[in-house]
Steps between C-alpha positions, in 0.01 A plus 500: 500500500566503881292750700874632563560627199139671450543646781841687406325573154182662661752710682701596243192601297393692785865664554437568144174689467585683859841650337218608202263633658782749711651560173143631369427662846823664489482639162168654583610663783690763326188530225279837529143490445395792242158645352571521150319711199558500107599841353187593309342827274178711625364819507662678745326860674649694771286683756535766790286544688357815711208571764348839575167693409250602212596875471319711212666638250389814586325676776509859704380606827298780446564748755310792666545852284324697689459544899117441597275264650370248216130496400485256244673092473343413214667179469632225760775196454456266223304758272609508111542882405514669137744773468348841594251347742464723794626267774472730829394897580679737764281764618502846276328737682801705450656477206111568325477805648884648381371361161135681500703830668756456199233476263307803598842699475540380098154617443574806658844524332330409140225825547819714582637431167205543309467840651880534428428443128175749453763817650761307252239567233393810629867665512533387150219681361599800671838489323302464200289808560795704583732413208184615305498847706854521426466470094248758510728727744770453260348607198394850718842485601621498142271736351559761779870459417456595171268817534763585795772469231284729257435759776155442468415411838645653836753332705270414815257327264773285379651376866108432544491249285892390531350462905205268409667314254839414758152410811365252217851340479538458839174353574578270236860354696237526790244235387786263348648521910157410603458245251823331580369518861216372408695185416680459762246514722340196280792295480572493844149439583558186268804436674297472873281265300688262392675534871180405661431209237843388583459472869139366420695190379669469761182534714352163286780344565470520876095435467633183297710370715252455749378220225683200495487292152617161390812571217455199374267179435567274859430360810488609841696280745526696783281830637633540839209805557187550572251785476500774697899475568705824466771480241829634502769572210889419533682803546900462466626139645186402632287315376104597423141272525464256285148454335554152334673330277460404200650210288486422087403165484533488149878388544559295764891394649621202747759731672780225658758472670760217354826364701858704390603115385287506273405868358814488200288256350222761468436703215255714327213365297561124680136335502366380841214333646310647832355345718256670773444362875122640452434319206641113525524302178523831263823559272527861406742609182736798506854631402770687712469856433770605799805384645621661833834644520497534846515230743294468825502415819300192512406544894414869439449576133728786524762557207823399572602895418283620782540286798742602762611139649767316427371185544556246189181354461250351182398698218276519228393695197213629368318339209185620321307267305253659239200274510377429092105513459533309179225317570235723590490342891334751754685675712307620780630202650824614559465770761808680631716352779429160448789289556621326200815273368650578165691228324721697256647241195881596447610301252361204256741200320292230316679236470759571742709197609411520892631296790343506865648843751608254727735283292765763496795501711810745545843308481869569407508350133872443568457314806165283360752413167758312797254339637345367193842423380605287799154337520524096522863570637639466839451788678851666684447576829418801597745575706697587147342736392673878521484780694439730224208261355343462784501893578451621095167696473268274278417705146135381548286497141142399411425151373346154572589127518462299223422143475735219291453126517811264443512172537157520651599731768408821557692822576511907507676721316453878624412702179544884461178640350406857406131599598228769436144542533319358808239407566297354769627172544753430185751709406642532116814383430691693226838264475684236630193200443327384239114311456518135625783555752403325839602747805490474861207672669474437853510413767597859627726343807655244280577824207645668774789277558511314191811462275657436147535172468242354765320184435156552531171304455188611328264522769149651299255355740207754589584513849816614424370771221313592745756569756691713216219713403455559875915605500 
């Protein structure tokens, strides 16, 4: 062979695997590189979260009852208290002495009635002693009457006795007045008695207030006194001293505040786990007990109801989470104020099928079903496309892109899906998939603009996962 006609052959051949090689090129040009994932089943928990503070369940400031200087802090912040422990004393001078003067008056009250009751007794006796009189006075009476009758005795012997007999009947009325006097004198000498034993209450009541006692089992967090201080009580609006206060440890609360996206998912009896800043590495249990119905200001923490701007801004809603002490865990730990996050579990779906957040997309269905249509086909020019089309408001719906192989190439195929729980980084997927399906998962900027119809290449390399993760 002459070195000729190798020569046109090695071009040829070359000619050949140039046209090739732009063919392949050229083919891969319009091929999109995807990060794919296979449709799978797992557990599947949804979880708001919320930050605020340990709060006690209960607690009261005890306030100052009675105007005086105090004399007595018997306890400072931090102390455990039983209920009835005498936690501070106001001075008394006072209110002992209206309660010693009040007591002196009873006493003196008391002797009056006992008196009252000997002249009771006394009157009584009398009336007995005079309704004797009168008996014998009648029978004289009587007997004179007759003899009178008989003409037997004179006339002024008879008005005698007539005379004597009507004084015994009068003294009798006389001593039954007296009694009845007698009475009433005793009664209302009870009456001043039970006056002064009244207004003695009253008088312990005032000495007691000037005793301050724990009214129930606690702790104090705060005593903002000291000895020595004068102490005043609220009258009307404003407001009086405050002692201390006083919290019941025994049921302890993660009072947060969670974002207005999220708080429909919230509901009673929801179990949580708390975390504390204070105590790193420790998982407390609890439950939602309340759910805010008001929301608030999240710059301010006003209520929505009572602020007077108009600005639109972020709110949030009051959660409290009932920390469980099913484990017998000590909880002088968890002091009130400290700040704490509260991750509050929504919902639960074992064995939900899940798919990644970020593989869904919003598309027009109708338009994504022309594309795939004309995929492969040439595509009209633009320039063809309507007025109306181009202008029509998209009806935008939930889905994802799916991935089919034919012929060994790869395309997408936008899929309407239905979805429900979510949860951190998967989503549950309630329709429109099945298990096994391959679906397009990043990367975000090629989801954004991808279509129906697209040929795409698998692209799974960990840089690339990476890079979606990061999206």
């Amino acid at each position: 062979m002459s070195f000729k006609k190798i020569a046109i052959i090695v071009v040829v051949v070359l000619a050949l695997a140039g046209i090739a090689t732009f063919s392949i090129l050229q083919s891969q040009a319009n091929v999109v590189k995807v990060t794919t994932a296979t449709v799978g089943r797992q557990d599947l928990i949804s979880v708001v979260t919320g930050t605020g503070q340990i709060k006690p369940k209960t607690y009261v400031n005890i306030g100052a009852t009675a105007f005086g200087r105090i004399t007595h802090l018997n306890v400072k912040e931090g102390d455990h208290v039983k209920k009835g422990a005498t936690l501070a004393t106001v001075e008394n001078i006072q209110p002992t002495a209206t309660v010693a003067a009040q007591q002196a008056t009873i006493a003196s009250s008391k002797t009056n009635v006992t008196a009252d009751v000997a002249a009771e007794q006394t009157a009584h006796a009398n009336i007995a002693a005079a309704r004797a009189d009168l008996e014998q006075r009648k029978l004289d009476y009587d007997r004179a009457l007759e003899l009178y009758n008989d003409k037997l005795i004179a006339k002024q012997d008879f008005d005698a006795k007539k005379a004597v007999y009507d004084a015994s009947v009068a003294t009798l009325d006389q001593r039954i007045a007296s009694e009845s006097q007698a009475r009433a004198q005793t009664n209302s000498q009870r009456a001043m008695v039970n006056q002064a034993v009244a207004s003695q209450r009253s008088n312990f009541d005032a000495l007691d207030k000037t005793v301050s006692r724990a009214p129930f089992d606690g702790l104090v967090t705060n005593v903002p006194v000291r000895e020595g201080e004068t102490m005043v009580i609220g009258i009307q609006n404003a407001e009086g001293s405050t002692l201390m206060t006083l919290a019941d440890m025994s049921v302890i609360t993660a009072e947060v505040k969670v974002d207005e996206t999220d708080i429909v998912n919230v509901a009673m009896n929801q179990t949580a786990e708390i975390t504390v800043d204070a105590l790193p590495g420790r998982i407390f249990k609890g439950h939602v007990t309340e759910v805010g119905d008001q929301a608030l200001l999240r710059t301010t923490g006003v209520a929505t109801s009572q602020s007077t701007t108009g600005t639109e801004e972020a709110k949030d809603f009051k959660v409290v989470v009932t920390i469980d002490n099913v484990d017998g865990q000590n909880n002088d730990e968890l002091r009130p104020g400290l700040s704490t996050t509260a991750k509050i579990t929504t919902a639960r779906r074992p064995d939900a099928i899940t798919i990644p957040i970020q593989a869904l997309v919003q598309r027009d269905p109708a338009a994504e079903k022309a594309l795939s249509a004309s995929a492969g086909k040439p595509h009209a020019p633009s320039a063809t496309a309507t007025p109306a089309a181009s202008h029509a408001k998209p009806n935008l719906v939930q889905g994802l892109y799916l991935l089919t192989t034919d012929h060994g190439k790869h395309r997408v195929t936008f899929t309407p899906v239905s979805t429900g729980v979510t949860g951190a980084t998967d989503i549950e997927v309630l329709s429109g998939i099945k298990t096994g399906d391959i679906i397009v998962t990043g990367q975000y900027k090629v989801l954004r603009t991808l279509k129906s119809g697209t040929l795409v290449k698998i692209d799974n390399t960990p840089d690339t996962l990476a890079d979606t993760s990061k999206s």
